[in-house]
BALOBA-1460 file (C-alpha; in Angstrom, 3 decimals):
// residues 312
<rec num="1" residu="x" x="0.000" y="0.000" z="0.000"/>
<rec num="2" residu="x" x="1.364" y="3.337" z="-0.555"/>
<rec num="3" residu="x" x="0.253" y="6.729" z="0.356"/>
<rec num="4" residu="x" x="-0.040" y="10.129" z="-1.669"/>
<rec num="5" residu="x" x="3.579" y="11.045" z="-2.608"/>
<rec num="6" residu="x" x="4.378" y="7.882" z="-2.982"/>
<rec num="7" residu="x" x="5.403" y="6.722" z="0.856"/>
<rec num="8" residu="x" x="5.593" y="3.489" z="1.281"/>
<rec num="9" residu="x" x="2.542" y="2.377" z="4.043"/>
<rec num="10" residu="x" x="1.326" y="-0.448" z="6.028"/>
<rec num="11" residu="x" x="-1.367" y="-1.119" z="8.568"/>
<rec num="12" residu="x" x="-1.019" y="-3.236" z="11.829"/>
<rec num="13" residu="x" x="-3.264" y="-3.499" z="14.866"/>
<rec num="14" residu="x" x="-1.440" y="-4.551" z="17.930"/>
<rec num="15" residu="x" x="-3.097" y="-5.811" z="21.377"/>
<rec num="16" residu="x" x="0.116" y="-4.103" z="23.407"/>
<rec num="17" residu="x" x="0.645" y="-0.232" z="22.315"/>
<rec num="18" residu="x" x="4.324" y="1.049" z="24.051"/>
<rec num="19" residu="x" x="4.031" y="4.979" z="25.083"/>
<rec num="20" residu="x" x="6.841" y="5.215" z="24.299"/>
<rec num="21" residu="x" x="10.612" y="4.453" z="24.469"/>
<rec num="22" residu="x" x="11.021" y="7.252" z="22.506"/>
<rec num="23" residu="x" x="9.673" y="10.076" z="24.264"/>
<rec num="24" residu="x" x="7.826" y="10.859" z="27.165"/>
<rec num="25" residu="x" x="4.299" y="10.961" z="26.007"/>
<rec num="26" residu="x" x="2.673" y="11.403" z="29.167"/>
<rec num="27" residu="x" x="4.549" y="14.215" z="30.011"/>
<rec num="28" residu="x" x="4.022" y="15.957" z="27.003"/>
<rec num="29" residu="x" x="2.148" y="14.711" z="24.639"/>
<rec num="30" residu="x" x="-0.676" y="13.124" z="26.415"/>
<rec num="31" residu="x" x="-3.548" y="15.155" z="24.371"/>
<rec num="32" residu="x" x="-2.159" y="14.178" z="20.900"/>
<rec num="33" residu="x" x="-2.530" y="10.700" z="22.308"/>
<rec num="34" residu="x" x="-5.951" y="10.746" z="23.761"/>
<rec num="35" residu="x" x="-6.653" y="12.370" z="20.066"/>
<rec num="36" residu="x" x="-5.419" y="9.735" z="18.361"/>
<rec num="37" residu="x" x="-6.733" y="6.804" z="20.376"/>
<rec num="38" residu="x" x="-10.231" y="8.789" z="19.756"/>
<rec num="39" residu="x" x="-9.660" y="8.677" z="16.340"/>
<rec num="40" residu="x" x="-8.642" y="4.831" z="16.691"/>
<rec num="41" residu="x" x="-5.302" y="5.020" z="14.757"/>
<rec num="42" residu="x" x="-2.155" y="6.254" z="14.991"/>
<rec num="43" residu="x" x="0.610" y="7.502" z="11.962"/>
<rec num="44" residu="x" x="4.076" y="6.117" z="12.823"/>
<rec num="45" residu="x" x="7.049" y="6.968" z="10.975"/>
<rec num="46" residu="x" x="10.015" y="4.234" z="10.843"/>
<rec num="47" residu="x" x="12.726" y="6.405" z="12.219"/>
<rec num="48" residu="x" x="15.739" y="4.938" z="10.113"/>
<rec num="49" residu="x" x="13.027" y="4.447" z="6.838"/>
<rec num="50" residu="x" x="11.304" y="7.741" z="6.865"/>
<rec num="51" residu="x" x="9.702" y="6.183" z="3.209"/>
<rec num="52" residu="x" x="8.096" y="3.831" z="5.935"/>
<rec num="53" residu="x" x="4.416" y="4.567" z="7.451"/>
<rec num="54" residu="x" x="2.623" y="2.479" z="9.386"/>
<rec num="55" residu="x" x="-0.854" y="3.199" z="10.076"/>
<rec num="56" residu="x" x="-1.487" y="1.887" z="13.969"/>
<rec num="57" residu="x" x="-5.024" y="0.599" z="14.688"/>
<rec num="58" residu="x" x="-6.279" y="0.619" z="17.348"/>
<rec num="59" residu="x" x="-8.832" y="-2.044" z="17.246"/>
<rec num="60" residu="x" x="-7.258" y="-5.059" z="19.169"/>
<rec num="61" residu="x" x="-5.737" y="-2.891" z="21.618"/>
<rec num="62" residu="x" x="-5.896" y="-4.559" z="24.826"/>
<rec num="63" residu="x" x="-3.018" y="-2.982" z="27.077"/>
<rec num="64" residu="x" x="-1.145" y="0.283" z="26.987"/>
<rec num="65" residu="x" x="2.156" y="0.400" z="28.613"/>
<rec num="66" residu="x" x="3.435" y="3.927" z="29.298"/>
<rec num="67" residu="x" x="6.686" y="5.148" z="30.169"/>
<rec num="68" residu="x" x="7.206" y="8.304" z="31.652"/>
<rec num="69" residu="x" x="9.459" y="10.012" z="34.118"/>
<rec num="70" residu="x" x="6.491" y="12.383" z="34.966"/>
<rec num="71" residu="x" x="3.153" y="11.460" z="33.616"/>
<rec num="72" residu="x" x="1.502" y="14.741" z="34.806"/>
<rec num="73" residu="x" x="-0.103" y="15.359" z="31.217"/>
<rec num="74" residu="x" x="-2.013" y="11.548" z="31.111"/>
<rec num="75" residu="x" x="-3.678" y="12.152" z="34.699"/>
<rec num="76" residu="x" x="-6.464" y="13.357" z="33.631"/>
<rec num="77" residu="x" x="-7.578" y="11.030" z="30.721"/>
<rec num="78" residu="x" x="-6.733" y="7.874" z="33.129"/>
<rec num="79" residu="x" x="-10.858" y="7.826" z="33.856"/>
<rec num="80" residu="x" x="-11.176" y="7.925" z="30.000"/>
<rec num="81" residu="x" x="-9.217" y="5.376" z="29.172"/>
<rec num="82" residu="x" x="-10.739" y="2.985" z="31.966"/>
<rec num="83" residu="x" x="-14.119" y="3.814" z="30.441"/>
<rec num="84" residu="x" x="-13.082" y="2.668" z="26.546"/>
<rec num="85" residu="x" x="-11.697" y="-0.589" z="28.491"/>
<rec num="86" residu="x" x="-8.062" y="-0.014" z="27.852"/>
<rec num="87" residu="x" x="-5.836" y="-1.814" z="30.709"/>
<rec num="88" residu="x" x="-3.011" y="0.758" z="31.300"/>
<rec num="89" residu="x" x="0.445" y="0.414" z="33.342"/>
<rec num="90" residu="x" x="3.443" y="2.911" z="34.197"/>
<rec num="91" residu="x" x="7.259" y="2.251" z="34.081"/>
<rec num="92" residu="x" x="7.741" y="5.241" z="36.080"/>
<rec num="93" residu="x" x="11.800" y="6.058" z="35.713"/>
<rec num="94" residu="x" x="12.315" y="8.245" z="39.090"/>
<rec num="95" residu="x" x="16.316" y="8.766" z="39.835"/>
<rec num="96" residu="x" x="17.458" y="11.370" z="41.906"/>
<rec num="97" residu="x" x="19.958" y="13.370" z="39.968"/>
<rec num="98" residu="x" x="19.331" y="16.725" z="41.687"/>
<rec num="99" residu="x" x="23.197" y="17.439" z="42.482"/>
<rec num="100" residu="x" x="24.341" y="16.275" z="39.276"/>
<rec num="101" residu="x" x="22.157" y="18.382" z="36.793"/>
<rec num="102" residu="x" x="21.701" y="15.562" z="34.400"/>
<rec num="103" residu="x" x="17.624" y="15.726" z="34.024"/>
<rec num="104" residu="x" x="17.188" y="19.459" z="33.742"/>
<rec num="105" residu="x" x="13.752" y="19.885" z="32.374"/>
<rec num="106" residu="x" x="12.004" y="17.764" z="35.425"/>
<rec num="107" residu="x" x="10.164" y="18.759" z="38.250"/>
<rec num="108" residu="x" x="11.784" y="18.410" z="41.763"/>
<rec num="109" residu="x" x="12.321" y="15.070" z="43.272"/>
<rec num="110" residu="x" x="9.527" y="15.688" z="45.791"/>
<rec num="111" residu="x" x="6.893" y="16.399" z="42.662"/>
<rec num="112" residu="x" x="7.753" y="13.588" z="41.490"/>
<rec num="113" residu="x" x="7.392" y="11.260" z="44.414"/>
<rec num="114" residu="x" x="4.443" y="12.885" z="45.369"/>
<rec num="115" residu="x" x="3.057" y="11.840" z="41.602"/>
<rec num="116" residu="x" x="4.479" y="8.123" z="41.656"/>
<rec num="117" residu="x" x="2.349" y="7.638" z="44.885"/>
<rec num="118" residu="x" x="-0.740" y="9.179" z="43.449"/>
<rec num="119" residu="x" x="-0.392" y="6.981" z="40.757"/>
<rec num="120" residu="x" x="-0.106" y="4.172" z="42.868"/>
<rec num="121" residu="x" x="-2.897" y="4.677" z="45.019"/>
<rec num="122" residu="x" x="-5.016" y="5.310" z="42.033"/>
<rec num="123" residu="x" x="-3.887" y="2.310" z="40.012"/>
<rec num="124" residu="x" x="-2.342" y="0.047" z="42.496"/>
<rec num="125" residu="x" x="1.162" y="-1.382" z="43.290"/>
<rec num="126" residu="x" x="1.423" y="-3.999" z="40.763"/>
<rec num="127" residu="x" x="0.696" y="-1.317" z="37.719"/>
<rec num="128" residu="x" x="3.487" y="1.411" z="38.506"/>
<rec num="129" residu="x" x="6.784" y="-0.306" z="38.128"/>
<rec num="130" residu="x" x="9.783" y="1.887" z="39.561"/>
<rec num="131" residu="x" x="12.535" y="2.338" z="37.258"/>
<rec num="132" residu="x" x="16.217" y="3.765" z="38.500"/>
<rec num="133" residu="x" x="17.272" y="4.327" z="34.886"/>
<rec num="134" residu="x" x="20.688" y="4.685" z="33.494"/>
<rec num="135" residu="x" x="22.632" y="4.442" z="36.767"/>
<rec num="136" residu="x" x="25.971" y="6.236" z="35.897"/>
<rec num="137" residu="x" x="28.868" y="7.482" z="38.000"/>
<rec num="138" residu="x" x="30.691" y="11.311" z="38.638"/>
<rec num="139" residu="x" x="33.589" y="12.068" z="40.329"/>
<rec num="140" residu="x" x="31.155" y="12.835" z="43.617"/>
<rec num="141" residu="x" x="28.658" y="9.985" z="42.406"/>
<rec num="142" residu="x" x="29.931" y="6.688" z="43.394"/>
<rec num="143" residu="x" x="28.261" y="3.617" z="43.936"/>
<rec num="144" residu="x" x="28.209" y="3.937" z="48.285"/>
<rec num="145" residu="x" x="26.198" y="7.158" z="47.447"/>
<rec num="146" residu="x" x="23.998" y="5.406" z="44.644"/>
<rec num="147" residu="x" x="23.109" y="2.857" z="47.298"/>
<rec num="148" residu="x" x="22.618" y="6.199" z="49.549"/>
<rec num="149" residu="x" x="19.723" y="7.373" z="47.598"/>
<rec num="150" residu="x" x="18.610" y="4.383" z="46.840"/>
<rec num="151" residu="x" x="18.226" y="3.296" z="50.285"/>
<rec num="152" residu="x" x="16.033" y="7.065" z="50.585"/>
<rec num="153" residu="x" x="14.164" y="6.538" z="47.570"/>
<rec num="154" residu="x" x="12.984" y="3.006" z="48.361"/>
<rec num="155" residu="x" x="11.721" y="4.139" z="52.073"/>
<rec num="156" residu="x" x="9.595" y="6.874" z="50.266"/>
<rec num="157" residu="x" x="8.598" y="4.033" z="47.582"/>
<rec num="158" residu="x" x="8.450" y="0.558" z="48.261"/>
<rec num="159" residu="x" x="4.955" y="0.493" z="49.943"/>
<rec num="160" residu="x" x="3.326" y="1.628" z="46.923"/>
<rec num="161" residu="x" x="5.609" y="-0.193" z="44.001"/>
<rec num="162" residu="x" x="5.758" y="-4.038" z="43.892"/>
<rec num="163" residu="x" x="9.150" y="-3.912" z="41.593"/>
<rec num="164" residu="x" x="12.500" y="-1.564" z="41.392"/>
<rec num="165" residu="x" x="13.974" y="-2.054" z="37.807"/>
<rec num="166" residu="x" x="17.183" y="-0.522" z="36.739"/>
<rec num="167" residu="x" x="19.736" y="-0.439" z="34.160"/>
<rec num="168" residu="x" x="23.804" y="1.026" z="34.177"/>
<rec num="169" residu="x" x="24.067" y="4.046" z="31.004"/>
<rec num="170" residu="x" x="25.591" y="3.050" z="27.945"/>
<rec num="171" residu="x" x="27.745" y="5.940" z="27.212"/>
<rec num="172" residu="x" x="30.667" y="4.920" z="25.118"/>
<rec num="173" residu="x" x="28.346" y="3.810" z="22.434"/>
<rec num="174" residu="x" x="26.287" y="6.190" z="21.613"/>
<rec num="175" residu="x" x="28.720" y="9.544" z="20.725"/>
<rec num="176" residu="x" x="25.607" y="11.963" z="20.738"/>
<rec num="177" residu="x" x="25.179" y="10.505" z="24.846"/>
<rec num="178" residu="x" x="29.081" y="11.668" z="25.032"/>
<rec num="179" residu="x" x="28.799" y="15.055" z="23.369"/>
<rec num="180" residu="x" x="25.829" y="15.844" z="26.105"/>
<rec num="181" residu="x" x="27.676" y="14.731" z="28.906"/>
<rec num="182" residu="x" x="30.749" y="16.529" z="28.350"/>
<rec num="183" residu="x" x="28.452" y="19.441" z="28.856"/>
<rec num="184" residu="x" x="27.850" y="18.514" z="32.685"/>
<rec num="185" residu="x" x="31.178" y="19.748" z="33.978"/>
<rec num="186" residu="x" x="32.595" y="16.940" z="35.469"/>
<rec num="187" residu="x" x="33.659" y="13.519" z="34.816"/>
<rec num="188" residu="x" x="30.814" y="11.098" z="33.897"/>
<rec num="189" residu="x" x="31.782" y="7.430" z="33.397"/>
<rec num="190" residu="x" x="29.960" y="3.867" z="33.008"/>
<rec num="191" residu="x" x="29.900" y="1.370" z="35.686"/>
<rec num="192" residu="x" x="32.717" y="-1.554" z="35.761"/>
<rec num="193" residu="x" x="31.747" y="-4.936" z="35.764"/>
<rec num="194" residu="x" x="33.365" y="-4.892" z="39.791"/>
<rec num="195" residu="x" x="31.210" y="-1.980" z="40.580"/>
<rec num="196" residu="x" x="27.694" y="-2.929" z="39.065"/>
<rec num="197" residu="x" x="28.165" y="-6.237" z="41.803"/>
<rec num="198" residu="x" x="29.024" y="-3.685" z="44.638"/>
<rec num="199" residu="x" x="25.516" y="-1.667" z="43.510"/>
<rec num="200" residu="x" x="23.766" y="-5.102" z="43.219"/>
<rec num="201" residu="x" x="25.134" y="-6.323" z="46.818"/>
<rec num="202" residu="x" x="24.454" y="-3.336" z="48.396"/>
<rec num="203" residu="x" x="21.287" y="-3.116" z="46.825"/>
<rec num="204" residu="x" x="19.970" y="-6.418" z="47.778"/>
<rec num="205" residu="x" x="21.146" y="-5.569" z="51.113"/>
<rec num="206" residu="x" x="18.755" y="-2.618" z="51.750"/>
<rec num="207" residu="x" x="15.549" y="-4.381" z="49.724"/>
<rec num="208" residu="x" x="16.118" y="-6.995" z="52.935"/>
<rec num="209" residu="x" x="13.488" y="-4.365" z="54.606"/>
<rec num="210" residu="x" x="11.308" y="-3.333" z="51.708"/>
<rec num="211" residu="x" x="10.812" y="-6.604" z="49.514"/>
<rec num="212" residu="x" x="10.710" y="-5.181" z="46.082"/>
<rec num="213" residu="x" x="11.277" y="-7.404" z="43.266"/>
<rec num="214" residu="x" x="14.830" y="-6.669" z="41.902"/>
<rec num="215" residu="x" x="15.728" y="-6.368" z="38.348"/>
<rec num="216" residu="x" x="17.839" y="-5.117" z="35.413"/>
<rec num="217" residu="x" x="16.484" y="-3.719" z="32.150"/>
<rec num="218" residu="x" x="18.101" y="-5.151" z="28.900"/>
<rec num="219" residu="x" x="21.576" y="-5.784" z="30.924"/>
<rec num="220" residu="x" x="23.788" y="-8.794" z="29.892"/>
<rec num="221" residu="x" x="25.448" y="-8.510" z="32.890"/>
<rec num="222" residu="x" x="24.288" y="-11.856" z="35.351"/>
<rec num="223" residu="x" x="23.553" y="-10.417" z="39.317"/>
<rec num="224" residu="x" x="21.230" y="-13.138" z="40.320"/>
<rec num="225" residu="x" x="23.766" y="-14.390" z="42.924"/>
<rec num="226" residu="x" x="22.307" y="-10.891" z="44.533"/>
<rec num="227" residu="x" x="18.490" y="-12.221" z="43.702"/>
<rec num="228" residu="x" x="18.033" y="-10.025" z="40.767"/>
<rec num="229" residu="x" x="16.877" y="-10.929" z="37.667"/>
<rec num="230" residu="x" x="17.261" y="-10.128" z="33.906"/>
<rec num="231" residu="x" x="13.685" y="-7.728" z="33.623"/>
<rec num="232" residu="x" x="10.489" y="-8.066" z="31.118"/>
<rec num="233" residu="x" x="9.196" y="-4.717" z="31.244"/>
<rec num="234" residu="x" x="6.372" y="-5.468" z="28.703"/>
<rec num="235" residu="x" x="6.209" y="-8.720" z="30.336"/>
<rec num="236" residu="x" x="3.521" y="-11.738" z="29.771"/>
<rec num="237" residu="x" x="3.188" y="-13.018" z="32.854"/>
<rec num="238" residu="x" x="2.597" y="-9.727" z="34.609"/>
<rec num="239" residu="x" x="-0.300" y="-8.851" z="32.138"/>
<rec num="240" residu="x" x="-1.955" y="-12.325" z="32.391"/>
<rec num="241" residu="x" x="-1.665" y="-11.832" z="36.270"/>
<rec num="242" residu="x" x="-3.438" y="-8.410" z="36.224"/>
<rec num="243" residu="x" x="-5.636" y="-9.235" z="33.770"/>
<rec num="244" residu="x" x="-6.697" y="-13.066" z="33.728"/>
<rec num="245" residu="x" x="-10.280" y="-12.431" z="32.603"/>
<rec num="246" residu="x" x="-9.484" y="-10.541" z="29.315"/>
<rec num="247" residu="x" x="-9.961" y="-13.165" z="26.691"/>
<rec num="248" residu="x" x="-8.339" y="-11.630" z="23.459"/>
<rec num="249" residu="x" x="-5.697" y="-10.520" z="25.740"/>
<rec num="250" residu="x" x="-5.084" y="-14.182" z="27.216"/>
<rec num="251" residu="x" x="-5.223" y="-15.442" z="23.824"/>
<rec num="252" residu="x" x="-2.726" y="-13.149" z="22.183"/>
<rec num="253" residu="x" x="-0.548" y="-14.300" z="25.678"/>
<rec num="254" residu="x" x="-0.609" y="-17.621" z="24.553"/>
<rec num="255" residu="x" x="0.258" y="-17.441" z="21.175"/>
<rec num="256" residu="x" x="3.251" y="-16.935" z="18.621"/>
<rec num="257" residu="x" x="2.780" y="-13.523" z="18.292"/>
<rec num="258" residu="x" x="3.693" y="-12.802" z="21.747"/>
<rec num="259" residu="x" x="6.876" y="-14.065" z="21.741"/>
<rec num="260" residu="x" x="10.041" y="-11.564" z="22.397"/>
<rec num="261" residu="x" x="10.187" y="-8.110" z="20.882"/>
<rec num="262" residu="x" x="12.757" y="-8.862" z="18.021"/>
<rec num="263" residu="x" x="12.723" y="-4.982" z="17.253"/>
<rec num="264" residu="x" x="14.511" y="-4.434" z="20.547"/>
<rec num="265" residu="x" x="18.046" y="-4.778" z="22.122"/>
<rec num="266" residu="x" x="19.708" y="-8.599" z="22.173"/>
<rec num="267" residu="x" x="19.088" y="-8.689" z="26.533"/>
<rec num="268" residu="x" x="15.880" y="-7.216" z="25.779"/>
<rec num="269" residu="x" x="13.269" y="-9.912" z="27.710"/>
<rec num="270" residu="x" x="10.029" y="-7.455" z="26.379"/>
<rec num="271" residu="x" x="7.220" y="-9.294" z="24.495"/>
<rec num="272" residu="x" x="6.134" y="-7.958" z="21.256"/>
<rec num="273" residu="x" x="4.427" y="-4.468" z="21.456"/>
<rec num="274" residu="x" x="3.998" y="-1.339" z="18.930"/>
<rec num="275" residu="x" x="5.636" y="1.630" z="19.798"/>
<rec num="276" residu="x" x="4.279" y="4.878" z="18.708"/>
<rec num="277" residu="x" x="6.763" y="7.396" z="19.930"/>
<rec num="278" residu="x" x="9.156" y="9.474" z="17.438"/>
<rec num="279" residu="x" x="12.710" y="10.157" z="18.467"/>
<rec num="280" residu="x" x="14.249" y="13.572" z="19.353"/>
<rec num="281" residu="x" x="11.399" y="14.962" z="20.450"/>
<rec num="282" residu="x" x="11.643" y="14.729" z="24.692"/>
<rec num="283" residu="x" x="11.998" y="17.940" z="25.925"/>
<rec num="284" residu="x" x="13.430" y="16.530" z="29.421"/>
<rec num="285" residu="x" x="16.800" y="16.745" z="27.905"/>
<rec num="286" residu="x" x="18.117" y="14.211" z="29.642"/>
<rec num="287" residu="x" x="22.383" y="14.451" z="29.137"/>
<rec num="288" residu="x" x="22.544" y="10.220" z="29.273"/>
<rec num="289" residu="x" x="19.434" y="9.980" z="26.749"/>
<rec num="290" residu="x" x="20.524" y="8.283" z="23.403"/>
<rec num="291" residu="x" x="17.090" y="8.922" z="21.388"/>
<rec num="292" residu="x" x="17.014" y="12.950" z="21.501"/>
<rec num="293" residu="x" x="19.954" y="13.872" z="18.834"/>
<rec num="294" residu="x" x="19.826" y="17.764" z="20.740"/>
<rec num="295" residu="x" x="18.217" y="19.831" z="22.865"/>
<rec num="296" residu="x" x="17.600" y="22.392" z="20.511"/>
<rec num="297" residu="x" x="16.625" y="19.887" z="18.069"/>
<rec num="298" residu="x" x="13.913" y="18.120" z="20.919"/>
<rec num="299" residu="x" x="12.582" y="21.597" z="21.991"/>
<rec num="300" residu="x" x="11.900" y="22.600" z="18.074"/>
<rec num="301" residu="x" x="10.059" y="19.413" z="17.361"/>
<rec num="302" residu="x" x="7.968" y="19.615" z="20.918"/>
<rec num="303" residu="x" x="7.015" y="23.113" z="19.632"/>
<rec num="304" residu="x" x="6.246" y="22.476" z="16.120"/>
<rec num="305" residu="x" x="3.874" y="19.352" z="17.051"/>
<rec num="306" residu="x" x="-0.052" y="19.782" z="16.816"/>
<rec num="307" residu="x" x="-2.303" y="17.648" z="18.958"/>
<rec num="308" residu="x" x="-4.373" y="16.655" z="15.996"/>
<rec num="309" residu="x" x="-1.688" y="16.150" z="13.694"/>
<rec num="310" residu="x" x="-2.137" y="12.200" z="12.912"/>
<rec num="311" residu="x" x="1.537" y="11.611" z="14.220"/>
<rec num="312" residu="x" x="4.267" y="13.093" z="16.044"/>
């Protein structure tokens, strides 16, 4: 199929919908998405294809999974979405990078705890997930103050969160992730092998009194000696746990189609979902963020955007 001008287009309808790797969508783009799940289809542009459309129904869409670091925007459509029967859940990154100036653009730490339990109460435990995403070190970070504010973060969080997920920044890899860091004024490095199983000891250590499920998102590295395990953020088993009654959801569980995401990373445990987000458009500005190219760049394609338009 191809549309006017000669793009190249396709149309899919996928039971799991990802909001979105990409970009925060509930933090900024939440009425474009209510829009578009009005209109029942989304327009999604293959970021390394731009010849490549996709038209996104959504017709069998059973579950959305957001991901936000503060879903502010998406509040108030939650009763909305409830009402047209969608099943919704949050990986909610919250990291406490205050000193260090590498999330700019948020709102204070306290905001954002306050939102994360508001959430929680509203939706329950099992359907905010608590991400500590990219862990990365400074010359006054090191891992006995990660475990620091860890230890803080999970006495303000661990009644209201079932599961802690967390993953250590790739930096060396992605040379736009470099250029931004440089930019922080002072020395930003990844985590060794020795010091990720310092984190995950000490870690496990202070869980002892809060009980969260432990995990890592798309890491090779093997810390279940410290009882954490390789994670499945869109994940299965959680779904058919929360949602055991939804046939075509149970049924799309149990077959072929579910299998892992082969559009993601190699250590990537996710099942197959759609994403709709677009790159370079987060205006967080996050300085370890590999899918915003610049700042400037983000900030210009946050402002040009229209809530109708059909895509981002």
């Amino acid at each position: 199929m191809r549309r006017a001008g000669g793009e190249a287009a396709d149309v899919i309808a996928p039971v799991i919908l990802s909001a979105s790797r990409a970009t925060d969508i509930p933090a900024f783009y939440a009425d474009w998405f209510m829009n578009r799940m009005r209109a029942g289809f989304f327009r999604w542009r293959n970021p390394f294809n731009p010849a490549q459309v996709q038209t996104v129904s959504t017709a069998n869409v059973r579950v959305l999974v957001f991901w936000s670091k503060h879903p502010a925007g998406l509040w108030p459509h939650l009763d909305e979405l409830d009402r047209r029967g969608f099943h919704t859940y949050f990986q909610y990154t919250l990291n406490d990078y205050e000193a260090e100036g590498v999330e700019p653009n948020l709102p204070p730490l306290r905001d954002r705890i306050g939102l994360f339990l508001r959430l929680s109460e509203r939706l329950g435990p099992e359907r905010v997930v608590w991400r500590m995403d990219p862990l990365l070190l400074t010359d006054g970070l090191g891992v006995p103050e990660w475990l620091e504010r860890a230890e803080q973060l999970s006495a303000r969080l661990a009644k209201h969160a079932r599961k802690l997920v967390f993953s250590f920044a790739d930096i060396e890899a992605y040379p736009a992730v470099k250029r931004h860091l440089a930019r922080v004024g002072t020395v930003v490095r990844e985590f060794t092998r020795g010091e990720m199983e310092e984190f995950a000891r000490g870690l496990a250590e202070i869980n002892r009194a809060h009980g969260l499920e432990l995990a890592t998102c798309a890491e090779e590295v093997d810390l279940s000696a410290f009882g954490i395990a390789h994670n499945r953020c869109v994940d299965g088993e959680r779904l058919a746990r929360l949602w055991p009654e939804d046939g075509a959801l149970m049924e799309f569980l149990g077959s072929r189609a579910a299998r892992k995401d082969q559009g993601q990373r190699k250590a990537c445990g996710c099942i197959a979902s759609k994403d709709i987000g677009r790159y370079r458009t987060c205006p967080h500005a996050c300085a370890y963020c590999y899918a915003n190219g610049s700042r400037a760049e983000a900030d210009r394609n946050f402002r040009a955007h229209r809530p109708e338009a059909e895509s981002l």
